[in-house]
C-alpha positions in Angstrom: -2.9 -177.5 -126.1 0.5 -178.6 -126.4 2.5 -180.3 -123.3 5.9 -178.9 -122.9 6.6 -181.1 -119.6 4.8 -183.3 -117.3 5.9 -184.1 -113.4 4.3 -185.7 -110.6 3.2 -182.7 -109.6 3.8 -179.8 -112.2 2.9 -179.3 -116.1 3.8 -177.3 -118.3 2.1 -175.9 -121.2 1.8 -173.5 -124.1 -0.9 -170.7 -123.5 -2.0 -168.1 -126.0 -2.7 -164.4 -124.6 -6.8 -163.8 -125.8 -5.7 -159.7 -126.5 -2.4 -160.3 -129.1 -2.2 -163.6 -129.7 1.1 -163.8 -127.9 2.2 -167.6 -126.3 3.6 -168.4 -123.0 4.4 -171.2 -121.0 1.8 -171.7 -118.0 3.5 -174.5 -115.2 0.6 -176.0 -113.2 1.7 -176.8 -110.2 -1.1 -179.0 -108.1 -0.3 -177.8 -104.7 -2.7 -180.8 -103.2 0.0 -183.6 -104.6 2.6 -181.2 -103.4 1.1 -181.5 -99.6 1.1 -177.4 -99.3 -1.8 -176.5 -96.9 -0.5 -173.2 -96.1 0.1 -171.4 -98.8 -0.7 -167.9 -98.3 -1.6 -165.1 -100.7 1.4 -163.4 -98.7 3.7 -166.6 -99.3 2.1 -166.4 -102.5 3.1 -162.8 -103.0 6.6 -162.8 -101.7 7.3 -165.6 -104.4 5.8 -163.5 -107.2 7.9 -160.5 -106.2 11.0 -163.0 -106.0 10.0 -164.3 -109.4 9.8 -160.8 -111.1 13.4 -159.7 -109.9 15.0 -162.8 -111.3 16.7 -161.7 -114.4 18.6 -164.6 -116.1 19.0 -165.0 -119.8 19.0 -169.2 -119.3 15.6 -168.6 -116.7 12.2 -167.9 -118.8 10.8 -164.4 -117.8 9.0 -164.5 -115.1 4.8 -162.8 -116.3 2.1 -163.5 -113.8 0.8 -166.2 -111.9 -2.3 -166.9 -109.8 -4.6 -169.5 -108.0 -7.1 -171.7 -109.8 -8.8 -174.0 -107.5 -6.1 -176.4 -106.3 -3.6 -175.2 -109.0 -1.0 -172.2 -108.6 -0.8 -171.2 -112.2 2.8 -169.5 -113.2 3.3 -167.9 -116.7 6.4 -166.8 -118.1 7.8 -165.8 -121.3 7.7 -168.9 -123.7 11.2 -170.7 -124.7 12.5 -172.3 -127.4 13.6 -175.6 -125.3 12.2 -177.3 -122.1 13.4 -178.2 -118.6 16.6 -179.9 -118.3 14.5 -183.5 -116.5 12.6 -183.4 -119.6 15.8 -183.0 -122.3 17.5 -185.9 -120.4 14.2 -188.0 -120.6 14.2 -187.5 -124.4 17.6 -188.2 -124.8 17.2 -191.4 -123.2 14.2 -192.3 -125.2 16.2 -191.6 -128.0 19.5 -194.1 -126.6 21.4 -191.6 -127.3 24.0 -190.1 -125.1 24.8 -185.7 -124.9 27.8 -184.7 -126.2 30.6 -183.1 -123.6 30.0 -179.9 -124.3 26.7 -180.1 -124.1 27.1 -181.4 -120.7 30.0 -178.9 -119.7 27.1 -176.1 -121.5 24.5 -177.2 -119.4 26.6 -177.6 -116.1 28.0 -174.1 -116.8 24.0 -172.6 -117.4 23.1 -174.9 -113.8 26.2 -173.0 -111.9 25.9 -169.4 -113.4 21.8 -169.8 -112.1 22.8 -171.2 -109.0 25.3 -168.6 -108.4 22.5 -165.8 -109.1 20.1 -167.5 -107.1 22.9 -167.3 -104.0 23.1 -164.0 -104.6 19.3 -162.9 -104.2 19.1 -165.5 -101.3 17.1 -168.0 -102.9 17.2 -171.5 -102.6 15.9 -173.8 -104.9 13.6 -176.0 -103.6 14.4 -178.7 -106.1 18.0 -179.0 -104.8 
């Protein structure tokens, strides 16, 4: 199993779909470290719908998700790149610095999200 990203309280791995074969991305997300005792299946379901209306060509397709015993389990459509946290952490690894219009390219992908999420009255929890 490969690790794509790992968080205090999330990770992120490739999956392979039993029937064709097909990966994903599945984000673990350990709702016991994140200190959420009420999360309902409606809560639960309210997100999903969210999730599967969120149409962004720099946001991974949104496929299923469900409960596995302290884990909410969220697959989407696999991408060729991880989460910004994680490119910044390699970078650093690497000493080397982004160049500008890879910055001004990522700042530009952050707003155009942001702007989107505004739009569908979402706010992002990690902001």
């Amino acid at each position: 199993m490969v690790i794509l990203a790992l968080n205090d309280n999330t990770e992120t791995l490739v999956v392979k779909r039993k029937m064709d074969g097909k990966h994903f991305q599945a984000k673990k997300i350990n709702l016991e470290k994140l200190n959420v005792n009420n999360f309902t299946g409606e809560l639960h379901r309210e997100r999903s719908w969210t999730l599967q209306q969120f149409k962004h060509p720099n946001i991974s397709q949104y496929v299923e998700s469900f409960f596995e015993e302290e884990f909410c389990i969220v697959i989407s459509e696999l991408c060729g790149y991880t989460d910004l946290a994680s490119l910044i952490k390699i970078q650093k690894k690497k000493k080397e610095h982004f160049k500008e219009d890879q910055i001004l390219s990522m700042v530009d992908t952050c707003v155009r999200v942001l702007i989107q999420a505004e739009d569908m009255g979402i706010v992002h929890g990690g902001i």
